[in-house]
Structures are given as structure tokens and as C-alpha cells.
N, C-alpha and C positions, 0 to 999 in steps of 0.2 A: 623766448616767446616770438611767434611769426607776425608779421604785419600781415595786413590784407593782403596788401601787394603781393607780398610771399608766398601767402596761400594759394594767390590764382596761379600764381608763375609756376607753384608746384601741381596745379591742378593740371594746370595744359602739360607741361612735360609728361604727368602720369598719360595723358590723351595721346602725347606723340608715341610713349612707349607701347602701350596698347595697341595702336597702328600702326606701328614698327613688327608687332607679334603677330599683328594680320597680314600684312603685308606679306611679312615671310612663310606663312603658312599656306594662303595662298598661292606662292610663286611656287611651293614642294609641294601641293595637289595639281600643280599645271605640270611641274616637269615631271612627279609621279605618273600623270597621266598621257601624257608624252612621249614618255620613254614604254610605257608600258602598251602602248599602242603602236610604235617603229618597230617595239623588241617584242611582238606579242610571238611570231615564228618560234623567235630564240627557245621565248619563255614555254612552247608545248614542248619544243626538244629538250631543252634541262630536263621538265618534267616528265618528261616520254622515256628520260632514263632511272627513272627511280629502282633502285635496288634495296636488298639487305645491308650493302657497303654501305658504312657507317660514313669512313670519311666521303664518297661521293652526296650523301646526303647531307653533311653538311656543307659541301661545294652548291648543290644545288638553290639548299635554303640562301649561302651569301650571295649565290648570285639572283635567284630571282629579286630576294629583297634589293641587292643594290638595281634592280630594274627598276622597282615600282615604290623604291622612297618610304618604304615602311613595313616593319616586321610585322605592326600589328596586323595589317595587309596579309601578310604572310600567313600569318598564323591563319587568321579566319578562312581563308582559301585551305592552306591545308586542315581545318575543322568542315570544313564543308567537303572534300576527299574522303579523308575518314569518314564522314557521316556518310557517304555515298558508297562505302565499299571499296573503295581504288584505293586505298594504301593503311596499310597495317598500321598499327601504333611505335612497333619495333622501325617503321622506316618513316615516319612521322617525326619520332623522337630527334635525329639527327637535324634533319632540315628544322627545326624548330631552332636548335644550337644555332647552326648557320645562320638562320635571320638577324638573332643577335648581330652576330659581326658584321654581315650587309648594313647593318642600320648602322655603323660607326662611318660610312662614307660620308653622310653630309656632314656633321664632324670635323672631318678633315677639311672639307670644302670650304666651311665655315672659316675655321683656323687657318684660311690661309689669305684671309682678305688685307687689303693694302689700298694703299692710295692708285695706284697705276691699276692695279686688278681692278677696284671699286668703277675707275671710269669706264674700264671695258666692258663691265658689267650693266653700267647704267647705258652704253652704246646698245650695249648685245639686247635689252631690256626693250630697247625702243626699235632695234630691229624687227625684234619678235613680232612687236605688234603691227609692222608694217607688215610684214609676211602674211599676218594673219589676215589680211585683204588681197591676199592671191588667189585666182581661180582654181589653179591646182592643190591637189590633195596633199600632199609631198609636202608642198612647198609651205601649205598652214602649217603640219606637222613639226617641221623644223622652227616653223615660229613658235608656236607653243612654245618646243623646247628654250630655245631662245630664251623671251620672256619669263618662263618659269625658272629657268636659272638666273636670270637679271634679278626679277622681285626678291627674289631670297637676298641677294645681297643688297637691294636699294630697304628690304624690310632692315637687314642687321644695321645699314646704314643710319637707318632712320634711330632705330633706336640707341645708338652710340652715340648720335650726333647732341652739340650741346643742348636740344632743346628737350632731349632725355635724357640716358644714361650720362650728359656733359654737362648737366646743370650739376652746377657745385652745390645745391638745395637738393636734388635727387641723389648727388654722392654720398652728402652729411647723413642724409635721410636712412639710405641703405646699408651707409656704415653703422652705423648707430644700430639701425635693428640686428645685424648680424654680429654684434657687439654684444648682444640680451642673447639671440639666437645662436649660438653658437655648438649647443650640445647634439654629437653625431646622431643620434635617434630622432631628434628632432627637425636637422636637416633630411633625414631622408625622407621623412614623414612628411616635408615640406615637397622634395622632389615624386615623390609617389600621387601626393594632390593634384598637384601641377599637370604631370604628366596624365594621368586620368583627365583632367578637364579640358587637356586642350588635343586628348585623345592620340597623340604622338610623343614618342620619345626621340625625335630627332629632333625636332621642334624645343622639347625642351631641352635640349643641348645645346643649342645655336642660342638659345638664351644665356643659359649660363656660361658659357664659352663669351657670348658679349658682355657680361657684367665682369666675366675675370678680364678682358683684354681693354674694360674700361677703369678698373681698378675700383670696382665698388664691390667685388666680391673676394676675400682671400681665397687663393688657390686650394689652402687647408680646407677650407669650409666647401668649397665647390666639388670635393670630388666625393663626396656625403650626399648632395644632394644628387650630383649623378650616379649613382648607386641607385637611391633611390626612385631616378626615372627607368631604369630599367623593370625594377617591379611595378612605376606606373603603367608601364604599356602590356601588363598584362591585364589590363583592365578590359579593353577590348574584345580579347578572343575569351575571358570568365563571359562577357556579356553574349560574344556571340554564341556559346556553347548551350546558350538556356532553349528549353526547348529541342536539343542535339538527343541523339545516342549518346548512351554510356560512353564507346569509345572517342565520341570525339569533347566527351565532356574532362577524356582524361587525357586529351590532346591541351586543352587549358588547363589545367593540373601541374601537367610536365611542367608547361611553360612559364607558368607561375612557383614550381619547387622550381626549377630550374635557375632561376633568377634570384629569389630568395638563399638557396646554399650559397650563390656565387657573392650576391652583399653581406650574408653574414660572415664568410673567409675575410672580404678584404675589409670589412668595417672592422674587424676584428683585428688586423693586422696593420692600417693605419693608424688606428684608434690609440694599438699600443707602442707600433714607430712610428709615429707621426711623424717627426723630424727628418728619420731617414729618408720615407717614404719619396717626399717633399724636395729633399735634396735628389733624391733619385732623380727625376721628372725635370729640377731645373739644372743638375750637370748634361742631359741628356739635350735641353733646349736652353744652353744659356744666353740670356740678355733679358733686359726687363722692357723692352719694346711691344708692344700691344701684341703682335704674331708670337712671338713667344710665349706668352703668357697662352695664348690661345693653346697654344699646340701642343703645351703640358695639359689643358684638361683633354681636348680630343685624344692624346695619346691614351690617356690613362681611361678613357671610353674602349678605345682598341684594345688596348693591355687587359681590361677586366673582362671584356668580353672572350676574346682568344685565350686568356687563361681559363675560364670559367670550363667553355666547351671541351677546352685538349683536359681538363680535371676531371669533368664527367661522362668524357666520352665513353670511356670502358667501363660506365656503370648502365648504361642505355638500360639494358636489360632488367637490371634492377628499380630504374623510375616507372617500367613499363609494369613490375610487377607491384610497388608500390600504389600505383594507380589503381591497378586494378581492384587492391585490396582496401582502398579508400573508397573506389565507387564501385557498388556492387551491379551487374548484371540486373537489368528488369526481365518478366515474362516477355516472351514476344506476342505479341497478337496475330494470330497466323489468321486473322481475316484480312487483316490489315496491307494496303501494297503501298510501296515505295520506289521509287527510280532508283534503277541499281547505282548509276554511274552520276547521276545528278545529284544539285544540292544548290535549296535557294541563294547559301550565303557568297556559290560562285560566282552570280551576280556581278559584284563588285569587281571580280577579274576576266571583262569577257573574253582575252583570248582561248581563256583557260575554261573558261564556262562551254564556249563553241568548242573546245577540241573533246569535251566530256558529255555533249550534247553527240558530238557522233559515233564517241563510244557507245553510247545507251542507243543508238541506232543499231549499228551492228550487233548489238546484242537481239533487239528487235526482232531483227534481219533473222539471226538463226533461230527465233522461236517461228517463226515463219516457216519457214525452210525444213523444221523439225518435224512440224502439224501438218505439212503439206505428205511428207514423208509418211509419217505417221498415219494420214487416215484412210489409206489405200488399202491398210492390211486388214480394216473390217473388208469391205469392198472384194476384197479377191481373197480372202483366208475363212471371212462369218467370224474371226475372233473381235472380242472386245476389248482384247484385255490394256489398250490404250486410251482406252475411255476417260477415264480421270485424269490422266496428263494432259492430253489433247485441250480437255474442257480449263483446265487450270492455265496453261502457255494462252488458250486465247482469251483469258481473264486478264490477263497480266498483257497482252497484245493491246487490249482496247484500251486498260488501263494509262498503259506509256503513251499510245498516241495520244488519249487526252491530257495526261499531264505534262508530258513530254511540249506538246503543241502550247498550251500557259507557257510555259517557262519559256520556250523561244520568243511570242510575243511579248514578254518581259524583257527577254536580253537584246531585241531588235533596237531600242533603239542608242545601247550604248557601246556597240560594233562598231568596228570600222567601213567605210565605206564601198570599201573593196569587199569585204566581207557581207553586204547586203547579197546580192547574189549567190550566196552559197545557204543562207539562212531563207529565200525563195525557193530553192532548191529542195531544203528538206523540209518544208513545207507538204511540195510534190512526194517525195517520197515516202512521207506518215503514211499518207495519204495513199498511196499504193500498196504500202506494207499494210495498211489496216485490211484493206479490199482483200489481198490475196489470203490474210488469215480468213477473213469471212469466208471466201470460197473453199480455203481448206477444212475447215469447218461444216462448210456445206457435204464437202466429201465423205466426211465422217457418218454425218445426217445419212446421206444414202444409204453406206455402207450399214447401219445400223437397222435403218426400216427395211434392206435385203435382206437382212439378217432374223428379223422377227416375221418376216414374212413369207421366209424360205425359198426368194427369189433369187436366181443365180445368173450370169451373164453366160452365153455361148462362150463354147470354146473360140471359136472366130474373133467375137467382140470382146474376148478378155486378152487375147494376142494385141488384138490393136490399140486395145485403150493401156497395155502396158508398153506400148512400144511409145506411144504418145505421151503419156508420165515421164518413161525415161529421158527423152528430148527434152522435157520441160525441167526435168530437175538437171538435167545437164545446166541448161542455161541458168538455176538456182547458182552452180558452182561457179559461172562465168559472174554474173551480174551481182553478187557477192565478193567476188577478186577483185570486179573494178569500183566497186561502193567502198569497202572497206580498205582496198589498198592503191585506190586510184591508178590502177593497171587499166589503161586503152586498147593493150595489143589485140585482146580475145570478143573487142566487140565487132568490128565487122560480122565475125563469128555467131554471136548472138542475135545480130539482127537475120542473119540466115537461118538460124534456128527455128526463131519467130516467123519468119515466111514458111518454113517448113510445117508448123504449127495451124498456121493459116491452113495450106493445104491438105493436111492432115484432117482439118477439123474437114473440111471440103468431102473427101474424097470418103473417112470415116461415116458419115451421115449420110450420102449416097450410098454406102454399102450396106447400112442396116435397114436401110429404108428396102435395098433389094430383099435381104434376107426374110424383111416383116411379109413383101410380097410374094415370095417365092413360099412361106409361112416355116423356114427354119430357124424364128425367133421369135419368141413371145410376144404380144402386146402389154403384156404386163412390164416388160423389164424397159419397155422404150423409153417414157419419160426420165427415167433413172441415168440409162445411157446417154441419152438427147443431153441431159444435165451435166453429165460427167464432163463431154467432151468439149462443150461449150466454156464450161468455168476451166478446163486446161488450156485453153484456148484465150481466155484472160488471162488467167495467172500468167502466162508466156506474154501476152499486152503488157502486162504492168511490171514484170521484169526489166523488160529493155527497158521502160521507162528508168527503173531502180541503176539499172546498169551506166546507162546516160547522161546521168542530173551530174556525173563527173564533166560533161564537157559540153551541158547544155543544162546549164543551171536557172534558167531562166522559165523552164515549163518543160511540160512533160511530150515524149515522141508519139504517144499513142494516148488517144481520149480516154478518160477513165468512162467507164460506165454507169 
């Protein structure tokens, strides 16, 4: 029976442990978001090589994960791709595997703490936080880092130290329950809890990796409960998936059977060599010194995870088809619009949010470019017969600038600083792409009331207003190459285009205006023409602007109208 005494002294210890768990979780959302803000470049090229290659997608999933400190990270970002269109299930499937193994980094980390490490870390800790009173950007950055990796070990510290995991009343305590607890089903069921509530599986590793290198947890029992943190951190991306498409509902799916095969192989196979198992792990790390102990469970986190993925890799195909057949297809709502390349739950990873905010620009870009194209052929042919796409592309035009435009002011303020500037940028450039659908749009409009009104432009005036089109979609292909692929060499180019445009519009409207007085042109067709050549005369304004915001992100070269 406890005295009083006992019970408080056990009260506070469970308190330091609890703030040992914060502690650490904390310092791996600083350095998650640290590294993930240094590496966010790294992180669009990983991603910018996505393929069918199986193993390059599970390179990509360990390494972004080992970026940004957590699979379940991962996952949600790639359920928010899928949900967006940008990546299949079949290459989804891979980098999902990889996250696993990226999450076995802190793990290691963990596992490798020591007295001499411990002080560098409580240095590096307090560095951080000096840095983070630097004027330079850079130099916070590094602090973060810093810091974020200090807390992680001053949290493990904390909670190893005697006034947690070192009270001899917290040892008894937790030997004792894992004395009652000890049946494999119930450990995992214990590590799946855990793991769900405190929403990370690295986190609960760095746990039990301190409870085994404090000796309150047996190694036997600890690799049960890590099993089942791996099916905890599928809890996350089931949660983010609600609300998703099918395919990215079956992006949580995978990741959740995925996890699942991989604990019921090895619970199955420790369960029944347990002994083996167990010798394996401590001939491979022998000594019974705290590091060791540690470094038998981190391994055997590596071990199941890298066994798991090299087991099911040459089944991809077959989890893709399983899914499918678990979650069937809904109707589409073909009223319904969606961002082809976005997805709220990018959010959470703005490098990667901003690199798929400018995909769905360029996509933009060419419905633009397509209508502008498109609504000439009423105008100089009397056909129709692009009516309904024209009207549909600039449904889905207005649409993107509006939702397109929400979701930047949602990701503006968790960019990086250097990246403010380019999110003003395409601001300007919605906002130009929307303008020039409207005028192509207007094009259409004419082309159509000539058309029911069996008005036709002079031979003269349909020479020049095709000669003026094609200068302007010239510079659609210039200011297009440097939006979408940040090529400079072809603006000087563009902006001469545009002064030609200027002129054009000049020199065109002096000549019809002779034509009206000389009377080899109708009065009826003038407003139509006056319109035509005016709005190709913007659209060429709002071009260069589109072509520019590469190297003058700050605002636009030519006033919108």
C-alpha cells in the first residue's frame, strides 16, 4: 500500500513524464518544420520526379518523410495529390511504403543519446533559441533547427531522468502493469492508441525506445507495441481522407493494409520465435548499457519497416486493385468544379502547396490561350461549332481564379519569407489570366452576333485584324515559356511585340476610320472591329504583365484595365 507521500512523489513524476512527451513533440514539430522550410526546393524536385518506378517512389516517400519528421505528413500531402489529380494510385502506392522507412529516422536519433550527446544537445537547444532573435532569415531558420532538435532530446531527457522514467515508484509501477500486460494483441492495441492520440508514430517511438533504455519496459514487450504504432499513424491520413475522392480514400486504405500485413507477418513470427527473435537484436547490439537497449528497438522499427515495403513491393498493383474493389467509384457531378492540381489538405506542406498552386496556374494559362484561339474562328469562319467549349473553359477560368485566389490567401501566411513575393505575384497574374479570358470571351460574343446578323468584316480589315491575332498569340507562346518555365531570354522579345500591338492598334483604327470615310466599310461592322482590336490590344497588356511577374513579382508592367 502507498503512503501519501508516495502517491504525490508518483503524481509529479507522471507530470514530468507528460512534459518530457511534450517537450519532445514539440522540439519534432520545430525541427519538422525547419527542415521542411530549408528543404522545401529539395522537396518540389523529389516530388517533380514522380514516376511509375516503384523503387524511385519509395526513395521519394523516405526522403520527403525523413524532411518533414512524419509519414503521417506524408500521407495527407500525398492524399491531397491524389485528391487533386497529380498522381495516380499506382505511384502513390510506393511513396507511401517509403514514408514508413523515412519515419524510422528519429528512431535512430533517439537511440543514440548519451551523456556527452545529451550536453551538446542541451548547447545546441539553447543556441537555437538565440538565433531565433536574429534579424536574418537564414539565420532564425537554423535556429529553429537548432532548437527543434535540442527539445527532442532535453523532452527524452526529461522523461528518463529520475524524477520520471528514474523514480524507482515509476519503475515498480510500470513493471508491474507490463507484468498483467503482457499479451502481443494487447500491446499493439496499446501502441495503436497511443500512437493515434498523440497523432505521431515517431513520437511514439522515442517513447518507447525511453522506457526500454530505462529498463521499465522489456525489449520482448516493446517491439508489440511498436508494431502497433505503425498501424497508429494510420489514423491520420483514414481522418484526412473523409470528405476526399474515392482515389484518395484508397490512398488511406493502402496505408492502413499496408501496415496491418506488415504487423500481422512479424507479430506472427516473434510471437512464435520470440526468443530467437530477441537474441537476433541483442547479438547484433550487444551490452546492456542504455544505447543499446535503445538501438535494438530503433533497429527492429528499420528492420520491419524495410522488410515490410521490399515484401510488398511487387504487389503495388495488386493493393491498387484491392482498394479499388473495397471502395467503389461515386457518380461524378459533372456540374460540379474542382481545382485540378490543388487540394486543401496541401496546406499543411506549403512548399508543396505553392509548387501545385502554379501547376493549376499553368493549366489556367492554357485554357486561356485555347479560348483566345478558339473564338476567332466564329469571327472570320460564321462557324459555331466551339461554342460549348469556349463557354465551359471560361466557366472553369472564373471558377480557378476564385478558388484558386481562397486558397493562396490561406497558404500566405505559412510560406516562407522569401516566398511572399512570388505569392504577390500570382496574385497579379489571376488577375490578368482572368481579364484576358473575359476578352476572349468577348471575341466569341462578337463572332457570334456577326454571325446571326450576317455581318462580315472587309477583306482589308480581316487581313489586319489576322495579322494582329497572330502577333498576339505569338506572344501567348513567349509569355507562357517564361510563366511556366521561367525562361527570360524571349522577353525583351515580348515586350517588342507589345509595342508593336500598341502600334497596330494605332495605325489599324486610323485605317478603318479612312475606309468608314472613303465609305468601303460599313457602319454596321465598326463597333464590332473598334472592339476587336482594342481587347487584342489588352490581351497583349496583360500578357507581358503574365510573362514578367518571373522577374518582377512585385506588381504588374502594364495597368490592368
Amino acid at each position: 500500500m502507498l503512503s501519501s507521500q508516495d502517491v504525490m512523489q508518483l503524481v509529479q513524476s507522471l507530470i514530468w513524464l507528460l512534459a518530457g512527451v511534450g517537450v519532445f513533440i514539440v522540439g519534432m514539430n520545430f525541427l519538422g518544420d525547419a527542415l521542411e522550410k530549408s528543404a522545401g526546393s529539395g522537396m518540389k524536385k523529389l516530388l517533380g520526379k514522380i514516376s511509375n518506378n516503384r523503387f524511385s517512389g519509395v526513395g521519394i516517400g523516405a526522403g520527403v518523410t525523413a524532411i518533414i519528421q512524419s509519414s503521417s505528413a506524408t500521407s495527407v500531402m500525398v492524399i491531397g495529390l491524389v485528391n487533386a489529380g497529380v498522381m495516380t494510385l499506382t505511384q502513390a502506392t510506393p511513396i507511401i511504403m517509403g514514408a514508413n522507412i523515412g519515419t524510422t529516422v528519429t528512431g535512430v536519433l533517439v537511440a543514440l543519446k548519451n551523456d556527452i550527446f545529451n550536453m551538446a544537445m542541451y548547447l545546441l537547444a539553447f543556441a537555437g533559441v538565440m538565433m531565433g532573435f536574429a534579424k536574418k532569415e537564414k539565420l532564425k531558420l537554423a535556429g529553429s533547427l537548432c532548437s527543434g532538435l535540442g527539445l527532442i532530446f532535453v523532452g527524452l531527457n526529461v522523461m528518463s531522468s529520475e524524477q520520471a522514467f528514474g523514480n524507482p515508484l515509476v519503475e515498480a509501477m510500470f513493471t508491474n502493469i507490463f507484468k498483467v500486460v503482457d499479451f502481443p494483441l494487447l500491446l499493439i492495441l496499446i501502441g495503436v492508441i497511443f500512437t493515434a492520440l498523440i497523432q505521431s508514430s515517431s513520437a511514439a517511438t522515442g517513447v518507447v525506445i525511453t522506457m526500454v533504455g530505462a529498463g521499465v519496459l522489456p525489449l520482448e514487450l516493446a517491439l508489440f507495441i511498436i508494431l502497433g504504432a505503425n498501424i497508429g499513424t494510420c489514423v491520420t491520413a483514414l481522418l484526412a481522407a473523409i470528405g476526399a475522392n474515392a482515389n484518395s480514400k484508397r490512398v488511406a486504405l493502402i496505408h492502413f493494409t499496408f501496415n496491418v500485413i506488415g504487423t500481422v507477418l512479424f507479430t506472427a513470427i516473434i510471437w512464435i520465435f520470440k526468443e530467437p527473435a530477441v537474441n537476433l537484436l541483442v547479438s547484433i547490439f550487444p551490452g546492456e548499457d542504455p544505447m543499446s537497449l535503445q538501438m535494438r528497438v530503433s533497429m527492429f522499427h528499420v528492420i520491419f519497416n524495410v522488410t515490410t515495403t521490399l515484401a510488398l513491393l511487387p504487389f503495388v498493383k495488386h493493393l491498387v486493385k484491392y482498394s479499388c474493389l473495397v471502395i467503389k467509384d461515386k457518380k461524378k457531378d459533372e456540374e460540379s468544379l474542382t481545382l485540378k492540381y490543388v487540394d486543401e489538405r496541401l496546406l499543411t506542406t506549403p512548399p508543396v502547396a505553392l509548387m501545385q498552386v502554379k501547376r493549376e496556374m499553368d493549366y489556367m494559362l492554357g485554357l486561356v490561350e485555347e479560348n483566345t484561339r478558339l473564338s476567332f474562328v466564329a469571327m472570320e469562319s460564321g462557324s459555331l461549332e466551339h461554342s460549348d467549349r469556349i463557354s465551359e473553359n471560361e466557366r472553369i477560368i472564373d471558377f480557378t481564379n476564385s478558388a484558386l485566389t481562397k486558397f493562396i490567401i490561406k497558404l500566405s501566411p505559412g510560406v516562407e519569407q522569401s516566398d511572399e513575393r512570388v505569392i504577390g505575384s500570382y496574385f497579379h497574374v489571376l488577375n490578368d489570366l482572368e481579364r484576358i479570358g473575359d476578352h476572349a470571351e468577348n471575341f466569341h460574343e462578337i463572332g457570334v452576333e456577326m454571325s446571326r446578323k450576317n455581318i462580315v468584316f472587309s477583306d482589308k480589315a480581316k487581313v489586319d485584324i489576322t495579322r494582329m491575332r497572330e502577333t498576339v498569340m505569338e506572344m501567348f507562346v513567349i509569355a507562357k515559356d517564361a510563366f511556366e518555365n521561367l525562361h527570360r531570354e524571349e522577353l525583351p522579345r515580348l515586350t517588342a511585340l507589345e509595342n508593336k500591338t500598341d502600334e497596330m492598334k494605332r495605325e489599324l483604327t486610323a485605317s478603318h476610320f479612312s475606309r468608314l470615310a472613303e465609305g468601303n466599310c460599313s457602319m454596321d461592322v465598326s463597333p464590332y472591329y473598334s472592339s476587336t482590336v482594342v481587347g487584342l490590344e489588352r490581351v497583349a497588356d496583360h500578357l507581358v504583365n503574365v510573362g514578367y511577374s518571373i522577374v518582377n513579382p512585385t506588381g504588374s508592367q502594364k495597368e490592368s484595365e
